[in-house]
KOLGU-4560 file (N, C-alpha, C; in nm, 3 decimals, padded with zeros to 5 digits):
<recs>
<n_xx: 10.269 n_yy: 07.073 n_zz: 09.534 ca_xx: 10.180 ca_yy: 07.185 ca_zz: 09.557 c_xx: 10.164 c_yy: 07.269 c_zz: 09.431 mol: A seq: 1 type: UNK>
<n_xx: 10.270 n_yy: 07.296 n_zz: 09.366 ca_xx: 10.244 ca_yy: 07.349 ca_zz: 09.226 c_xx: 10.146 c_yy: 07.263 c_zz: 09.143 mol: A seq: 2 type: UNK>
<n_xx: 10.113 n_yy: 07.149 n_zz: 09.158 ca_xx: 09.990 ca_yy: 07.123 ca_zz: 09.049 c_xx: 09.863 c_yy: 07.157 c_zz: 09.139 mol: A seq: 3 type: UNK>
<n_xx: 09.842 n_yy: 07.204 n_zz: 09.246 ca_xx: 09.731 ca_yy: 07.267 ca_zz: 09.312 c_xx: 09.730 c_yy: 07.359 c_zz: 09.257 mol: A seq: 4 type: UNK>
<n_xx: 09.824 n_yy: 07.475 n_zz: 09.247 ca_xx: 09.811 ca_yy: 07.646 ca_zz: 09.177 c_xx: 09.753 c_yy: 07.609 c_zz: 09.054 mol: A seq: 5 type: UNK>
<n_xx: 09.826 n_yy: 07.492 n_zz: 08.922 ca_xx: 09.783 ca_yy: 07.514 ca_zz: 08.821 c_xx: 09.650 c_yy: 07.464 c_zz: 08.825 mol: A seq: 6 type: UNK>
<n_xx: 09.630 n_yy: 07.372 n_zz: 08.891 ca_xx: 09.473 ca_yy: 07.278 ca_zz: 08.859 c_xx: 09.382 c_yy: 07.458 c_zz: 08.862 mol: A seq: 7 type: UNK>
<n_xx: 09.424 n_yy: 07.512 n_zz: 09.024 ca_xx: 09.323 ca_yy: 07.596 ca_zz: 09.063 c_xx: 09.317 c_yy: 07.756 c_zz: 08.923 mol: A seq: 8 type: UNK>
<n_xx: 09.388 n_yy: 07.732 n_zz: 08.898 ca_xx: 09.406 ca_yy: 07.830 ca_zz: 08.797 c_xx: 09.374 c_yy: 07.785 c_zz: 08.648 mol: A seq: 9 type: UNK>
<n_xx: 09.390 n_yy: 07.706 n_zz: 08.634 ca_xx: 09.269 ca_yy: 07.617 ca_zz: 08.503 c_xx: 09.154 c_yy: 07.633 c_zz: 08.525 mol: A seq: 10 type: UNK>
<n_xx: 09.073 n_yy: 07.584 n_zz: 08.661 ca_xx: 08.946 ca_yy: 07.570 ca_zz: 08.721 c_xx: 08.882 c_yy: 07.709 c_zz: 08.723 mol: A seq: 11 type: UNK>
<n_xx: 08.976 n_yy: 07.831 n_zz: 08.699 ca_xx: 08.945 ca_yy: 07.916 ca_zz: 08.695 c_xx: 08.891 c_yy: 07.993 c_zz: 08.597 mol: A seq: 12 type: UNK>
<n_xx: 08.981 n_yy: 07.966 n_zz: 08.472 ca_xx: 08.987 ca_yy: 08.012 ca_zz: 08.393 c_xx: 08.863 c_yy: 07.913 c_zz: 08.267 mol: A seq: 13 type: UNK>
<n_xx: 08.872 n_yy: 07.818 n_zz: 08.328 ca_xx: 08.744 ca_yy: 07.730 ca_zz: 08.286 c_xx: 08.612 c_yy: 07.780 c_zz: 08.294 mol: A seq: 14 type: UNK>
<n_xx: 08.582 n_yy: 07.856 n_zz: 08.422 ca_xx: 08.472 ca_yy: 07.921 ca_zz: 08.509 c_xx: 08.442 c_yy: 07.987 c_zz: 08.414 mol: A seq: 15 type: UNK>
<n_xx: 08.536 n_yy: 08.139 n_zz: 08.406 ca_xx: 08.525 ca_yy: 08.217 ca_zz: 08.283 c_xx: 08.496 c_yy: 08.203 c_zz: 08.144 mol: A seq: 16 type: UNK>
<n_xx: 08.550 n_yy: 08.096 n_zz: 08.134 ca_xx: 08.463 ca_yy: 08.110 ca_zz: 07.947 c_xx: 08.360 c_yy: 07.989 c_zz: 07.978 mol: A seq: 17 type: UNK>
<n_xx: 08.284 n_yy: 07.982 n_zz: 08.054 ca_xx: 08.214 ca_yy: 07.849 ca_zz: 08.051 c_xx: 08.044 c_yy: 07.959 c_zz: 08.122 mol: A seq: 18 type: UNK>
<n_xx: 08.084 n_yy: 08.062 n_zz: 08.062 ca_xx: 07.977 ca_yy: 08.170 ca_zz: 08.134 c_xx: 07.843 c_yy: 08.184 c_zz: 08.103 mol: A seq: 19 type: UNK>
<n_xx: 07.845 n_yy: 08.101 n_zz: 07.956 ca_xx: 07.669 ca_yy: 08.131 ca_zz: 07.909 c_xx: 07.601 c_yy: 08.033 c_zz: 07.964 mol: A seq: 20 type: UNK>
<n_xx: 07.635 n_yy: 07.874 n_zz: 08.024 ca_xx: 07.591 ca_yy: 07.819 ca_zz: 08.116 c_xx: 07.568 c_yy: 07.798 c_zz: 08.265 mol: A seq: 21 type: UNK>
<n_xx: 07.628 n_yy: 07.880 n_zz: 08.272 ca_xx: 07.638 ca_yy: 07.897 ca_zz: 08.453 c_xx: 07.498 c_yy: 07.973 c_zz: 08.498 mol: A seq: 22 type: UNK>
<n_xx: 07.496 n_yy: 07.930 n_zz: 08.625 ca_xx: 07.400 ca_yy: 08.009 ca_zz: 08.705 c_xx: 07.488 c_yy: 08.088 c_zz: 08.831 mol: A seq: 23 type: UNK>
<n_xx: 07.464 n_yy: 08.220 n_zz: 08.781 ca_xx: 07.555 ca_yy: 08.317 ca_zz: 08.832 c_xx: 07.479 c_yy: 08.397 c_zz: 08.989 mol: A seq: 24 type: UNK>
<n_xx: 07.609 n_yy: 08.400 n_zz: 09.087 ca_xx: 07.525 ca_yy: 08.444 ca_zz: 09.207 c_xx: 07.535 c_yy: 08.608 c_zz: 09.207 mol: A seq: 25 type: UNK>
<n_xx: 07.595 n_yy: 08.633 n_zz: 09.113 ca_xx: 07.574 ca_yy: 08.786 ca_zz: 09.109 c_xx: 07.480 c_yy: 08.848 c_zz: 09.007 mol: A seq: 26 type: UNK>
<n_xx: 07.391 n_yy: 08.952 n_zz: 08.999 ca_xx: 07.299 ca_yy: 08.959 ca_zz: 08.852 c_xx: 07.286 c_yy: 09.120 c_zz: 08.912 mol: A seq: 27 type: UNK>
<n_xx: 07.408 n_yy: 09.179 n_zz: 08.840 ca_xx: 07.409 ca_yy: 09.324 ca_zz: 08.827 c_xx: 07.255 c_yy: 09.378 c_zz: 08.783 mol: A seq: 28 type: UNK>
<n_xx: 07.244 n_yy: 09.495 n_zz: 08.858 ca_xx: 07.114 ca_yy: 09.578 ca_zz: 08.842 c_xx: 07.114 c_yy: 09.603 c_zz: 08.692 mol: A seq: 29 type: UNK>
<n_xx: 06.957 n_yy: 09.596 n_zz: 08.634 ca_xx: 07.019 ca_yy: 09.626 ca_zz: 08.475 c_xx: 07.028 c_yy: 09.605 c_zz: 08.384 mol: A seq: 30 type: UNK>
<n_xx: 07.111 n_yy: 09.430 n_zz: 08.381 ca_xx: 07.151 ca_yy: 09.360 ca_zz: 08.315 c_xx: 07.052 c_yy: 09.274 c_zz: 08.218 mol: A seq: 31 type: UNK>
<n_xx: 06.954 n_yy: 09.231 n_zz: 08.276 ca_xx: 06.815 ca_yy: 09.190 ca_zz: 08.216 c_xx: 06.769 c_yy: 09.255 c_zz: 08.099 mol: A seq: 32 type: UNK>
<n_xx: 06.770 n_yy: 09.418 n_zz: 08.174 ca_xx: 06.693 ca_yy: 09.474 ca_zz: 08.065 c_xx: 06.786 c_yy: 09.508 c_zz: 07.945 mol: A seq: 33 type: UNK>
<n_xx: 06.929 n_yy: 09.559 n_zz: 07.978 ca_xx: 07.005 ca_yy: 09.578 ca_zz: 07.860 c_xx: 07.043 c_yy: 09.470 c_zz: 07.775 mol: A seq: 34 type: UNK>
<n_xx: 07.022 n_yy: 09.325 n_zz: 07.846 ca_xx: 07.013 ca_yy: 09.199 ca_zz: 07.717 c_xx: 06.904 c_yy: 09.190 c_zz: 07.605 mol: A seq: 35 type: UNK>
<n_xx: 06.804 n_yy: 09.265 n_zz: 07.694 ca_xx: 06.656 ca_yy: 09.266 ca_zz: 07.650 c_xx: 06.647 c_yy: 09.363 c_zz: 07.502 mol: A seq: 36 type: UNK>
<n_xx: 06.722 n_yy: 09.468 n_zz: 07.554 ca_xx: 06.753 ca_yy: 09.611 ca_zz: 07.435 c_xx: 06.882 c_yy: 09.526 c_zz: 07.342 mol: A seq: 37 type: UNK>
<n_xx: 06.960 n_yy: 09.482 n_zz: 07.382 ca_xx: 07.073 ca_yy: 09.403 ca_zz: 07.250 c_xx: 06.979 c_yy: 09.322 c_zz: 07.179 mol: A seq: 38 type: UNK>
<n_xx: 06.916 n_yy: 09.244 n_zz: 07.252 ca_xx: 06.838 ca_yy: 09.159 ca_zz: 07.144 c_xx: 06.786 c_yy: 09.273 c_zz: 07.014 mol: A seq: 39 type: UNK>
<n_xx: 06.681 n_yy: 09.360 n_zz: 07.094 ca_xx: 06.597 ca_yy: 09.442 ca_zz: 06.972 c_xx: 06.705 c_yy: 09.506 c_zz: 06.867 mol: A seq: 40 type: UNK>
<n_xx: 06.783 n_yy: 09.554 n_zz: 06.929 ca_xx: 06.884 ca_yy: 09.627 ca_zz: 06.841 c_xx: 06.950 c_yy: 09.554 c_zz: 06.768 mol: A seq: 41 type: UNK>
<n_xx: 07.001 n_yy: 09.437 n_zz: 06.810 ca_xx: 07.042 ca_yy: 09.328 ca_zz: 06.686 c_xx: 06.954 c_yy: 09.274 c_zz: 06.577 mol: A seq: 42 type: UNK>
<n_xx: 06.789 n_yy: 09.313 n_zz: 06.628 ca_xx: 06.731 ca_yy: 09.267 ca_zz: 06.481 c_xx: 06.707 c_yy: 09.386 c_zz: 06.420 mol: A seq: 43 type: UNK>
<n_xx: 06.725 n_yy: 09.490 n_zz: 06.470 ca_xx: 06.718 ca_yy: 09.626 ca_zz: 06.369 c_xx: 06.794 c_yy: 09.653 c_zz: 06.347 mol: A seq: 44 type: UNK>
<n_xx: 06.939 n_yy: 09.627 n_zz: 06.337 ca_xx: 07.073 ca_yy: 09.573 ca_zz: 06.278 c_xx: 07.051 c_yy: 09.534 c_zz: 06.200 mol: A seq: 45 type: UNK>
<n_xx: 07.025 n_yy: 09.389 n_zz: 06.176 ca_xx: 07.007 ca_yy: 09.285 ca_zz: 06.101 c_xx: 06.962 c_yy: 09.370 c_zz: 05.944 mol: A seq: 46 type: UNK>
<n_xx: 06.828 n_yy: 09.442 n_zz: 05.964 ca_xx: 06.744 ca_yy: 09.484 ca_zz: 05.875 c_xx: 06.786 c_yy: 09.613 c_zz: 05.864 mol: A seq: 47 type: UNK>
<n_xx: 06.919 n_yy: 09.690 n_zz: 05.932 ca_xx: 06.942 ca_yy: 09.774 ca_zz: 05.818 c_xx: 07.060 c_yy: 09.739 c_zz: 05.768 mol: A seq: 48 type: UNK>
<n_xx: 07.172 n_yy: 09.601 n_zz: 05.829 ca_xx: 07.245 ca_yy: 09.582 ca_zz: 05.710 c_xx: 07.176 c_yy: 09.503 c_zz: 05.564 mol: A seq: 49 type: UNK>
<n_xx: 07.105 n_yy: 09.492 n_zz: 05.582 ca_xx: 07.072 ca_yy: 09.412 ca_zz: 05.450 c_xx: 07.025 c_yy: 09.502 c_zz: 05.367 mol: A seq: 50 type: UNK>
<n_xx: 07.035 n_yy: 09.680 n_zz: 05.388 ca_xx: 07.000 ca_yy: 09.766 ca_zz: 05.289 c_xx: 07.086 c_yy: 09.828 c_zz: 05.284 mol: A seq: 51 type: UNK>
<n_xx: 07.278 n_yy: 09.812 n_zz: 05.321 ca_xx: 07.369 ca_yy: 09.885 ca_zz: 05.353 c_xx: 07.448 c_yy: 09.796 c_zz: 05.159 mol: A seq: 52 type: UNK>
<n_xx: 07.504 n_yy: 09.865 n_zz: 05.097 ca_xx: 07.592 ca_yy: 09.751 ca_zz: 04.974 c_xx: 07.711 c_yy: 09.674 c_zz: 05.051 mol: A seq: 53 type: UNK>
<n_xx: 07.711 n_yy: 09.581 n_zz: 05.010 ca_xx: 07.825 ca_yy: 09.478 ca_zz: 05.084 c_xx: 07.953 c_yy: 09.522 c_zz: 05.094 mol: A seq: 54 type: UNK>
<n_xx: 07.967 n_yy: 09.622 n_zz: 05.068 ca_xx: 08.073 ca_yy: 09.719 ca_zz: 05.116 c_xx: 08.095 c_yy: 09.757 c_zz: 05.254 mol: A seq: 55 type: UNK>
<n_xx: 07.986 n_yy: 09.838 n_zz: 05.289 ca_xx: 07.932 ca_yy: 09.868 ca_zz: 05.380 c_xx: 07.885 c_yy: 09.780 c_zz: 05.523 mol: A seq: 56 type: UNK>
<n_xx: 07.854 n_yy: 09.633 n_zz: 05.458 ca_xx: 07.800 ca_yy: 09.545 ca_zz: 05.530 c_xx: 07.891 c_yy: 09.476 c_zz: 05.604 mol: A seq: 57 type: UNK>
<n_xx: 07.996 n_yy: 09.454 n_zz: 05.519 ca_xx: 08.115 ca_yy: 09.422 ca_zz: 05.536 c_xx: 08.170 c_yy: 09.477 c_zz: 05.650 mol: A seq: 58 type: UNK>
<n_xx: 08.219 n_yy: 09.624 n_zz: 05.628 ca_xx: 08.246 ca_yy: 09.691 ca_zz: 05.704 c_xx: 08.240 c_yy: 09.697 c_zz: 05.810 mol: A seq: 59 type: UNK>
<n_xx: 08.095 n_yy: 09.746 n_zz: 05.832 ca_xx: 07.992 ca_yy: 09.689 ca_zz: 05.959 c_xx: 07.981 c_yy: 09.571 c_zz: 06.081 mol: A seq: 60 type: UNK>
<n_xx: 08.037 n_yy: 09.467 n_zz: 05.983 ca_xx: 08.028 ca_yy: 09.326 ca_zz: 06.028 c_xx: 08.168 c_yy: 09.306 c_zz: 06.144 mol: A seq: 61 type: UNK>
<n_xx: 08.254 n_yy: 09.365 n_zz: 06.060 ca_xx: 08.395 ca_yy: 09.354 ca_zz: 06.083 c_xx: 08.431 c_yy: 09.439 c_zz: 06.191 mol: A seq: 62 type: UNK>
<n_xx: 08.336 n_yy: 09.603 n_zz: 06.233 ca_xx: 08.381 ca_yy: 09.716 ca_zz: 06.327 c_xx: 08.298 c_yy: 09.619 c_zz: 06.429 mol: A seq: 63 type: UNK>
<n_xx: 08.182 n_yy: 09.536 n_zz: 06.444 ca_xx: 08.071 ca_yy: 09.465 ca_zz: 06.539 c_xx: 08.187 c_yy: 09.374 c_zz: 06.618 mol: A seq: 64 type: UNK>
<n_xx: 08.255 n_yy: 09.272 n_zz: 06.542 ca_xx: 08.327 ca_yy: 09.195 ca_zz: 06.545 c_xx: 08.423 c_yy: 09.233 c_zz: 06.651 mol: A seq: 65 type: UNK>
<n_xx: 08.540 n_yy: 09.295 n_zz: 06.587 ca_xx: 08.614 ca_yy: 09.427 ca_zz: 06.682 c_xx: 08.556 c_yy: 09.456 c_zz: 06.844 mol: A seq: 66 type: UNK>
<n_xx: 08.475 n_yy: 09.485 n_zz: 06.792 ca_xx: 08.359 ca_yy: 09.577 ca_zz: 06.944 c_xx: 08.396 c_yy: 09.459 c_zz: 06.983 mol: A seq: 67 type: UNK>
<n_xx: 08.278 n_yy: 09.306 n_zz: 06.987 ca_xx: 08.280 ca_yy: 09.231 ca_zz: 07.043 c_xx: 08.413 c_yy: 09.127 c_zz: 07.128 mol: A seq: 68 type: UNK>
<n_xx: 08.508 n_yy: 09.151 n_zz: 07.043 ca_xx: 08.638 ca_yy: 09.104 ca_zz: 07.068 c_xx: 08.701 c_yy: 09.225 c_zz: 07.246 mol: A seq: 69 type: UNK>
<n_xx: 08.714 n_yy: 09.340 n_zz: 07.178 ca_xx: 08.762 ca_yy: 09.422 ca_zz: 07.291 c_xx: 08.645 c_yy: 09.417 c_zz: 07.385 mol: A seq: 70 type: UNK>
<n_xx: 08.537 n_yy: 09.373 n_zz: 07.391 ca_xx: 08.430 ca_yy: 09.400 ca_zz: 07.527 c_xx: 08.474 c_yy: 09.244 c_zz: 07.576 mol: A seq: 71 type: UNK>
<n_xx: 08.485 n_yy: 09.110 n_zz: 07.525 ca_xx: 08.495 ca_yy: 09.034 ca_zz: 07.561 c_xx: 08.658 c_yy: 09.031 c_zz: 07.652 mol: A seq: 72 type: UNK>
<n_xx: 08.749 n_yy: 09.122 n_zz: 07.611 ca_xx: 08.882 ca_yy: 09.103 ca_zz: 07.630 c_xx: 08.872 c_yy: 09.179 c_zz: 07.792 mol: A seq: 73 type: UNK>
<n_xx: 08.775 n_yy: 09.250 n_zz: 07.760 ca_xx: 08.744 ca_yy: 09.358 ca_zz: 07.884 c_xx: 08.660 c_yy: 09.299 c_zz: 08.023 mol: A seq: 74 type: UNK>
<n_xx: 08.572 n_yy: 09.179 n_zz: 07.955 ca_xx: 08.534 ca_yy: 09.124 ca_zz: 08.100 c_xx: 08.591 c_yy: 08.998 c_zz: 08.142 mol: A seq: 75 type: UNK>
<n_xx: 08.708 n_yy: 08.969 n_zz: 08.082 ca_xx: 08.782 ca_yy: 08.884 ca_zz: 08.108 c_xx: 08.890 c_yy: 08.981 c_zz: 08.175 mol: A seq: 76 type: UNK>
<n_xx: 08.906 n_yy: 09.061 n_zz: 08.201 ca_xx: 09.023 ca_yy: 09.153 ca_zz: 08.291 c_xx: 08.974 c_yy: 09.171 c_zz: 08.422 mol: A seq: 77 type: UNK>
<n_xx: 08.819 n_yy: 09.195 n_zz: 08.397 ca_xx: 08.767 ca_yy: 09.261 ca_zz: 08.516 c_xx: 08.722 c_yy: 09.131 c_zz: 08.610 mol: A seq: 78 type: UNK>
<n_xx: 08.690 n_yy: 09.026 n_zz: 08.522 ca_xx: 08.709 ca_yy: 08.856 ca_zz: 08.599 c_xx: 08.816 c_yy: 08.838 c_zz: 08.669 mol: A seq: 79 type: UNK>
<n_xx: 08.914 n_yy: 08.859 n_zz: 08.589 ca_xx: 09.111 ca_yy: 08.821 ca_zz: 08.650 c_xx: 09.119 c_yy: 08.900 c_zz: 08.780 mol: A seq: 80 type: UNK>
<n_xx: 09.071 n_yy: 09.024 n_zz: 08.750 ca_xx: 09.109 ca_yy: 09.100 ca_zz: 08.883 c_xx: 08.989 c_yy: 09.099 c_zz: 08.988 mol: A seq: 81 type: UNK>
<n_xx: 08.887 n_yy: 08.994 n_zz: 08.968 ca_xx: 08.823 ca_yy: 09.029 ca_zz: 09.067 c_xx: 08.900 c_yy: 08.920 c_zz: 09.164 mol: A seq: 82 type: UNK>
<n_xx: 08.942 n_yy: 08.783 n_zz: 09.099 ca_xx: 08.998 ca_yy: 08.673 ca_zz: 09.122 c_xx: 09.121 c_yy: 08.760 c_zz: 09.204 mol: A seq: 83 type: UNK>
<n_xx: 09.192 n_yy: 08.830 n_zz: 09.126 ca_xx: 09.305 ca_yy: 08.864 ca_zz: 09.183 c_xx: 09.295 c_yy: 08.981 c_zz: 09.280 mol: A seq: 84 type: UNK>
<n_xx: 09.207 n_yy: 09.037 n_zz: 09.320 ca_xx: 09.158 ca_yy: 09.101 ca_zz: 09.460 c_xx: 09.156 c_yy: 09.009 c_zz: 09.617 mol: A seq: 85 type: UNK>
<n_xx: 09.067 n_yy: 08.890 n_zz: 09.523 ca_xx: 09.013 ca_yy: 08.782 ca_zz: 09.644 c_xx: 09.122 c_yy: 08.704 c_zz: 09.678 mol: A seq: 86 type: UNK>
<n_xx: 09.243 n_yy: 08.692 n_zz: 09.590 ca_xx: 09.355 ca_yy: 08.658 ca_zz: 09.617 c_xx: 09.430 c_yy: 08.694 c_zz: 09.712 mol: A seq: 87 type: UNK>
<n_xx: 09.442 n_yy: 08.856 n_zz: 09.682 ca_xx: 09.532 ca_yy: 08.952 ca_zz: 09.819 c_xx: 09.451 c_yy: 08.954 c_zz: 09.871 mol: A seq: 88 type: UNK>
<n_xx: 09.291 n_yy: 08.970 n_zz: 09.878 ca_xx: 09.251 ca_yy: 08.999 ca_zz: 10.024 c_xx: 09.284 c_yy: 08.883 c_zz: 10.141 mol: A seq: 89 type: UNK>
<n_xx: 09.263 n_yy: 08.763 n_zz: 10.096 ca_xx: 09.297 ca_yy: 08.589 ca_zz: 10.157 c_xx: 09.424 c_yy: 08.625 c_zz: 10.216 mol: A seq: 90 type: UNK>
<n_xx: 09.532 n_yy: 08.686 n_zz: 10.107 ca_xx: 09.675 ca_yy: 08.682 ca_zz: 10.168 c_xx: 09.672 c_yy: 08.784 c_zz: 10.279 mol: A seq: 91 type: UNK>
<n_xx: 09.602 n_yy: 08.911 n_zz: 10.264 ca_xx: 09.609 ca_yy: 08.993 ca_zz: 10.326 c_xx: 09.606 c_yy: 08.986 c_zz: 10.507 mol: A seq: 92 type: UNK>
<n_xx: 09.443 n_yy: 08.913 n_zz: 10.512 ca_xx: 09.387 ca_yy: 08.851 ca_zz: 10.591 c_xx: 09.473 c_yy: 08.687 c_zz: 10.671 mol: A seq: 93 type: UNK>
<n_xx: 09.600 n_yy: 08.668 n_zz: 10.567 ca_xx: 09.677 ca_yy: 08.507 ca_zz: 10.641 c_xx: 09.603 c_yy: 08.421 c_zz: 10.626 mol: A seq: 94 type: UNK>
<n_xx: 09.453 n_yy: 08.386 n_zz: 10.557 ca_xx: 09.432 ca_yy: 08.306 ca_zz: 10.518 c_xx: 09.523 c_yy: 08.212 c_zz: 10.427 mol: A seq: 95 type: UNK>
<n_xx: 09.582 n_yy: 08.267 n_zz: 10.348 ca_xx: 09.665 ca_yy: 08.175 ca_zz: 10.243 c_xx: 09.790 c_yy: 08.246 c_zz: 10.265 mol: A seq: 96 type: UNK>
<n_xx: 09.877 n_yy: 08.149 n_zz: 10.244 ca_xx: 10.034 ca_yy: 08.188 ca_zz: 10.315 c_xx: 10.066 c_yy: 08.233 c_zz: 10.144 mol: A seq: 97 type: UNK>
<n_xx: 10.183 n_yy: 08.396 n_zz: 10.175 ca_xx: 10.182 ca_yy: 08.424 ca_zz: 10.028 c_xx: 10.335 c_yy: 08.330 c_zz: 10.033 mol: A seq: 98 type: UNK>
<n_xx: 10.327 n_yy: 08.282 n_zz: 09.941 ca_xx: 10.455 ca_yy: 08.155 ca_zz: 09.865 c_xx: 10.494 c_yy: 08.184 c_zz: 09.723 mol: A seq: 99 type: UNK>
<n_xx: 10.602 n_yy: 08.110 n_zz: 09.640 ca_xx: 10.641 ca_yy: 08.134 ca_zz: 09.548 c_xx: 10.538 c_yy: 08.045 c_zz: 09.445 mol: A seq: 100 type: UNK>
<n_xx: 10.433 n_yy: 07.930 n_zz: 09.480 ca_xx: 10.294 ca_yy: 07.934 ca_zz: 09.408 c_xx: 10.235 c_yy: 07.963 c_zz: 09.380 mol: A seq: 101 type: UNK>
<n_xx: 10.140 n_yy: 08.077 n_zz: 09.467 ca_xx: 10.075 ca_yy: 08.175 ca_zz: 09.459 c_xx: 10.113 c_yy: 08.294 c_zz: 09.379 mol: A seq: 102 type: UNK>
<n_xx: 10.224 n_yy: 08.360 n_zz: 09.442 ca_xx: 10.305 ca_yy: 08.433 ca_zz: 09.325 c_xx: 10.306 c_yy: 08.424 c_zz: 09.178 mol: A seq: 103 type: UNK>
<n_xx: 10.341 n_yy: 08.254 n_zz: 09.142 ca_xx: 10.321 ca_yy: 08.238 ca_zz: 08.974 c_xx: 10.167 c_yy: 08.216 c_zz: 08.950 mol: A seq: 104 type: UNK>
<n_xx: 10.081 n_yy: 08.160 n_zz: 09.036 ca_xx: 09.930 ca_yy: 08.212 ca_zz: 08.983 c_xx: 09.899 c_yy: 08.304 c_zz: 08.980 mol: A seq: 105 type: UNK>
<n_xx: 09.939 n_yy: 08.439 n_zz: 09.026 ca_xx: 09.893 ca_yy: 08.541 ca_zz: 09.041 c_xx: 09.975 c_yy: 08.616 c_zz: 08.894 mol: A seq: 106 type: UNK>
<n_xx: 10.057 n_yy: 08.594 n_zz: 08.913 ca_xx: 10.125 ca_yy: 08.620 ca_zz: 08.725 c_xx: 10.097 c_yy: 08.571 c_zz: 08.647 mol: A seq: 107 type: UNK>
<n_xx: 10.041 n_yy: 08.431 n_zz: 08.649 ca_xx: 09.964 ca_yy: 08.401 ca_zz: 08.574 c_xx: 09.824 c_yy: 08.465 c_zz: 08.480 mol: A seq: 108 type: UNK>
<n_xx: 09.760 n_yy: 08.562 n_zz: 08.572 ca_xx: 09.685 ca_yy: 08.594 ca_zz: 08.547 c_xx: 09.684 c_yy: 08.774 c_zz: 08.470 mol: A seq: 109 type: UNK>
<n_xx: 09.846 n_yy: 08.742 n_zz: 08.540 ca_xx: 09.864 ca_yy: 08.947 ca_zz: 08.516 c_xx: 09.881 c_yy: 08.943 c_zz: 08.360 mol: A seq: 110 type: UNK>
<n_xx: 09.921 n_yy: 08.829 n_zz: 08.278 ca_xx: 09.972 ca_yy: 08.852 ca_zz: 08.131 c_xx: 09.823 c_yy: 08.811 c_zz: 08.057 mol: A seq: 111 type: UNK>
</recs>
């Protein structure tokens, strides 16, 4: 039964970074248009680092980078715990018997 937790917890975690191809059943209010505004703003980015000195550009490149790293770190938390909501609610509900499997998938996910 422990290679069920891990398979299901691979399968999971697969889901998550496998996100720019998926067809997603949720599509937050919004979301369209603020991809719509990153686009523009990344090409008026674009065209004012290339008048910033490579100092600067540098800089720039590296604080973007950053951003992108902690926003990515951030919807990968809010993934884990949505997973790990639907988890206790199942247990909650006796759908899934809570066991010492479940337990290490569920820590799995807390680190």
């Amino acid at each position: 039964m422990n290679e069920f937790y891990e398979a299901v917890a691979n399968f999971l975690e697969e889901l998550c970074f496998d996100s720019e191809e998926r067809d997603y059943a949720i599509q937050p209010e919004g979301l369209e248009i603020a991809e719509c505004e990153q686009r523009e703003m990344d090409e008026r980015k674009d065209k004012f680092q290339e008048k910033l000195s490579d100092m600067d550009a540098k800089f720039l490149e590296e604080y973007l980078d950053v951003l992108e790293s902690t926003n990515i770190q951030r919807e990968q938390r809010a993934y884990y715990q949505g997973i790990m909501d639907g988890i206790q609610l199942l247990g909650g509900m006796g759908l899934i018997k809570n066991n010492e499997n479940v337990k290490k998938m569920i820590e799995k996910f807390q680190h």
